[in-house]
C-alpha positions in Angstrom: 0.0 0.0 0.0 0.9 3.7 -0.5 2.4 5.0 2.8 1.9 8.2 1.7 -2.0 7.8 0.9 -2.5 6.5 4.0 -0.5 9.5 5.7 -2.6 12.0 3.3 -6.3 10.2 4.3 -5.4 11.3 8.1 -4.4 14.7 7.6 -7.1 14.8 5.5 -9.8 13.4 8.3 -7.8 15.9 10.9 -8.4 19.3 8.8 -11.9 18.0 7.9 -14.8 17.3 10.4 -16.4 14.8 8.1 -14.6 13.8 4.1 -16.5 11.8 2.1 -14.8 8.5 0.3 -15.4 9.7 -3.4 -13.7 13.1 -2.2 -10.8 11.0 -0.8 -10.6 8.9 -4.4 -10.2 11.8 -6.4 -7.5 13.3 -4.5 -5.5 10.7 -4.8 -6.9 9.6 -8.3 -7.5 5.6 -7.0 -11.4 4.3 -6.9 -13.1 4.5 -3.8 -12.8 1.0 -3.6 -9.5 0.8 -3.0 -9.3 4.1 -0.4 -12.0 1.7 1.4 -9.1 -0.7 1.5 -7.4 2.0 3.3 -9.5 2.8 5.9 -9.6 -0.6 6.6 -6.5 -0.9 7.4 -6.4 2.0 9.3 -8.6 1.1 11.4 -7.2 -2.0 11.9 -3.8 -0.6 13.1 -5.8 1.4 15.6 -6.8 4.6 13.9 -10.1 5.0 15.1 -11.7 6.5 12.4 -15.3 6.2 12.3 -17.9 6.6 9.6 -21.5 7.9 9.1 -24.1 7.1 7.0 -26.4 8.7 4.1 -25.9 10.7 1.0 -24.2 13.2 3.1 -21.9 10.9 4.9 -18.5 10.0 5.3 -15.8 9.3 7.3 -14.4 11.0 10.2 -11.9 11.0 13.5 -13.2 11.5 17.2 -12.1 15.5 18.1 -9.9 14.0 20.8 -7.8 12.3 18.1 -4.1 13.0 19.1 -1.6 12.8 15.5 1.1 10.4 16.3 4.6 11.2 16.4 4.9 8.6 13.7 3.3 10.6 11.2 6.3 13.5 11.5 9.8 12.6 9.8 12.7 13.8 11.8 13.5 16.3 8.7 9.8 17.3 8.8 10.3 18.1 12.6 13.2 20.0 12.1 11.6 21.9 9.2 9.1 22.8 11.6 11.5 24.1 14.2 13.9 26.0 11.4 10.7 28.0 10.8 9.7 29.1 14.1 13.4 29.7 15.2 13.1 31.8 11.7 10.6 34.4 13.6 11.8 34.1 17.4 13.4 37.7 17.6 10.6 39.1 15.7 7.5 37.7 17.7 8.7 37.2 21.4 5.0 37.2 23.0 6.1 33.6 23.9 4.1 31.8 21.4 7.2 30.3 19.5 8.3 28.9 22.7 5.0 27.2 23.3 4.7 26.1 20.3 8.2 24.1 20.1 7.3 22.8 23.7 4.5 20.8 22.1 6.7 19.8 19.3 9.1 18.4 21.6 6.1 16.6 23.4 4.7 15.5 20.4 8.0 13.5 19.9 7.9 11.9 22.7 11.8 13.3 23.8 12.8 11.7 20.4 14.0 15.0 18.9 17.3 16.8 20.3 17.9 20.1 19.3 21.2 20.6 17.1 24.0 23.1 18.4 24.5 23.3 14.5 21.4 22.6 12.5 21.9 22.0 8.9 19.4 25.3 7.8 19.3 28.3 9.8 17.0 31.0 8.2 17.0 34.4 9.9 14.4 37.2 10.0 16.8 39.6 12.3 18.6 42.3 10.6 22.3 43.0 11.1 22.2 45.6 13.1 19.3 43.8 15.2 15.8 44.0 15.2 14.9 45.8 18.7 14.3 49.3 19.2 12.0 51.2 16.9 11.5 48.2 14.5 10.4 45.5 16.9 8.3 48.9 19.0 6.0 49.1 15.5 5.9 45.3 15.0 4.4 44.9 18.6 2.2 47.7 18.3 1.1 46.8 14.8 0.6 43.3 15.7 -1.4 44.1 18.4 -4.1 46.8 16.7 -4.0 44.1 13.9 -5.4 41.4 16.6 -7.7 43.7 17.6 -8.6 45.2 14.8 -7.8 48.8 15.6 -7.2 51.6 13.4 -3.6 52.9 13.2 -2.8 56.8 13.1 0.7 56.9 11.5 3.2 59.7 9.8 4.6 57.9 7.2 7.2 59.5 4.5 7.4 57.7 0.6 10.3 57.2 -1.1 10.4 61.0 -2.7 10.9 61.8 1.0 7.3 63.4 1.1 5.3 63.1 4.4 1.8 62.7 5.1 -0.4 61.7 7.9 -2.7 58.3 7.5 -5.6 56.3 8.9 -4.9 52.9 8.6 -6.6 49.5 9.1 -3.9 47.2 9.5 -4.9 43.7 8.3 -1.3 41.6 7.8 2.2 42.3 8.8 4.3 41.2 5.7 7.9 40.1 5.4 9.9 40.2 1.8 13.9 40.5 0.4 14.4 41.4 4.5 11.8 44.2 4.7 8.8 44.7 6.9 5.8 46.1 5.8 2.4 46.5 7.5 -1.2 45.9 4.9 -4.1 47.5 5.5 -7.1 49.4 4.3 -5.5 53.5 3.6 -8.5 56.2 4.8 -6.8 58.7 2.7 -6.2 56.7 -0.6 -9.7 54.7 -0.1 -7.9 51.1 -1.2 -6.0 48.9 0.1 -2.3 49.4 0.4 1.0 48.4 2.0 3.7 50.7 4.1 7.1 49.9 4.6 7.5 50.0 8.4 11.2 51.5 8.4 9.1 54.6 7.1 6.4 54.9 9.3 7.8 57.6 11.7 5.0 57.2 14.2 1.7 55.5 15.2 -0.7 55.9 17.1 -3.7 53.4 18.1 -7.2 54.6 17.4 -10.8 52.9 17.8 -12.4 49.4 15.9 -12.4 49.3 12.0 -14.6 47.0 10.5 -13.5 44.2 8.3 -13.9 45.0 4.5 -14.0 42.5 1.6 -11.3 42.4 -1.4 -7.9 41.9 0.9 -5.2 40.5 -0.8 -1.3 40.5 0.7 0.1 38.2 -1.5 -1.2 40.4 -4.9 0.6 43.1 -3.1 3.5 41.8 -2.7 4.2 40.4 -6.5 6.3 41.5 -8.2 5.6 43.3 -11.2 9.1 42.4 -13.5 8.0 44.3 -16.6 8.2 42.0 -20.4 11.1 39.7 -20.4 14.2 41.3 -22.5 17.0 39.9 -23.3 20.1 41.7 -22.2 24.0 41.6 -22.4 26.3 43.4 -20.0 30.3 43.6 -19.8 31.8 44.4 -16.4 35.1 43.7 -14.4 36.0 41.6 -11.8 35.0 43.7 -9.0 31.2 43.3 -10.1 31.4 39.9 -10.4 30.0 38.9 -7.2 26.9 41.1 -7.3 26.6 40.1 -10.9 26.3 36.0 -10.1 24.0 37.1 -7.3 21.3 38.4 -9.5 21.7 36.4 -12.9 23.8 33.5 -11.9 27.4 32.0 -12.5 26.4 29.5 -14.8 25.9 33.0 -17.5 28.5 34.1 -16.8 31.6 34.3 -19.3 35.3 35.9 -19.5 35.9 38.2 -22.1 39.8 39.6 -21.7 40.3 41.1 -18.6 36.6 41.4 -18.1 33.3 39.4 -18.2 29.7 39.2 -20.2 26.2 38.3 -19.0 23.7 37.3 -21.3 20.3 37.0 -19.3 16.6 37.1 -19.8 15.0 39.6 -17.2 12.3 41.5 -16.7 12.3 45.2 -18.2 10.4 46.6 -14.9 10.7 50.1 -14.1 13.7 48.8 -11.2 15.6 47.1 -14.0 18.0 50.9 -14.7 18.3 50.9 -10.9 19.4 47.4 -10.1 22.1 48.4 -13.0 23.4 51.5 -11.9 24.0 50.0 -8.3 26.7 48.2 -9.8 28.6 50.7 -9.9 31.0 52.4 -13.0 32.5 48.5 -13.9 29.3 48.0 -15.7 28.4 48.5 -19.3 25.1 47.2 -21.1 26.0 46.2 -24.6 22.4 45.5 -25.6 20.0 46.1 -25.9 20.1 50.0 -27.3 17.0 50.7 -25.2 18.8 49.8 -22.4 21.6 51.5 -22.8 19.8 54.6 -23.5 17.8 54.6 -20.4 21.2 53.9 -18.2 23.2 56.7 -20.2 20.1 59.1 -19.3 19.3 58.1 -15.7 23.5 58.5 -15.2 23.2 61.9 -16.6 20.8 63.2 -14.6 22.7 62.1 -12.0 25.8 63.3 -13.1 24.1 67.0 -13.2 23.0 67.0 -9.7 26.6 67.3 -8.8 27.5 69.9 -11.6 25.2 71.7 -10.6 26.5 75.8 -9.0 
């Protein structure tokens, strides 16, 4: 039998109150003959699963069903664990502690902690992630619990700075930056805020929930059309270079190296150039080039400027 159907039939009956055997069949595209064969095995190694009857019926575990340890690998455990070390300087209410305590009884003692796991993944900046930055997390996970409207000075990227009503819904982590989601009074939609540039906040009084709330669209990416593009730069690029496009496209050329890569044209695509530096020059395509040579321009008559 397929250990891994009969694993997926009990997490299914666990996040299900009752799952019927046809629903079961096509999830795992078997009959429901043979998931019947399943169950019955289940049950006879002691899974008490029970069944009821009628059109609407189906099969279903007691609520004081308790998953045993056998049904986490040791890499799953420690998968587990990587991710909630991930988040313990950011969230220290206490809830990351409890919740590896029950992992650790949920093993039964068979898990040790490792003085040097093999992942470590860490949400902390470098310089540390107390003071004003953890401050706003606490305060914005808290009015986000409780649904309380924020009062914040926030400044945008031009440096402008305005003052906002916002109903924070999700606190948002991406490329090692915080942001805070939420319904904007003064733009009527929803929006996000990069928390580094919230200069204060202030809690206010209940919001009510509204429909049409979606992080994850607000946090794609928009890349632009795919272009094709060629750059030559020296040695001292090259690290920054393999970072974004990969070694495996990268080539020597003399004393220097090319890059031939597909990427997307997005508005950040000048920007992500120019922060290489002078050892840098896009060779196609001319579009490109033009953009760069104009953006560095401008630049270069700010400081000409009397």
């Amino acid at each position: 039998m397929n250990v891994s159907i009969i694993y997926g039939i009990i997490i299914m009956l666990m996040n299900k109150k009752l799952v019927r055997r046809e629903e079961i069949a096509s999830h795992y595209e078997v009959s429901p003959r043979t998931i019947q064969r399943y169950v019955d095995e289940l049950i006879a190694g002691g899974v008490p699963i029970e069944s009821a009857p009628g059109r609407r019926g189906g099969y279903y575990l007691p609520d004081n069903y308790k998953v045993p340890f056998v049904l986490f690998k040791p890499e799953e455990l420690s998968r587990l664990t990587t991710c909630i070390d991930a988040l313990s300087s950011t969230f220290n209410d206490g809830v990351n502690r409890d919740v590896k305590d029950k992992l650790v009884a949920l093993s039964e003692g068979k898990t040790v902690p490792l003085a040097q796991p093999p992942v470590v993944v860490d949400s902390d900046a470098w310089n540390g992630s107390s003071g004003a930055m953890q401050s706003k997390i606490d305060v914005i996970g808290m009015a986000i619990e409780n649904k309380l409207t924020l009062s914040i000075k926030y400044i945008d990227k031009m440096g402008k700075f305005s003052d906002r009503l916002l109903d924070p819904y999700t606190l948002a982590f991406k490329a090692g930056v915080w942001y805070v989601y939420g319904w904007c009074h003064t733009r009527k939609e929803f929006r996000l805020f990069r928390l580094a540039r919230i200069k204060s906040l202030e809690i206010g009084g209940e919001y009510v929930s509204r429909s049409g709330a979606d992080v994850r669209s607000a946090l794609a990416v928009n890349l632009g059309e795919n272009i094709s593009i060629q750059l030559r730069f020296s040695e001292e690029c090259l690290p920054s270079v393999e970072e974004w496009l990969g070694a495996s496209a990268v080539k020597p050329d003399g004393e220097k190296y090319v890059v031939k890569a597909i990427v997307g044209d997005g508005k950040d695509l000048v920007k992500k150039i120019l922060s290489l530096g002078s050892g840098v020059e896009v060779l196609s395509p001319e579009s490109l080039k033009n953009q760069v040579k104009a953006e560095a321009t401008k630049i270069l008559d700010k400081y000409s400027e009397k």
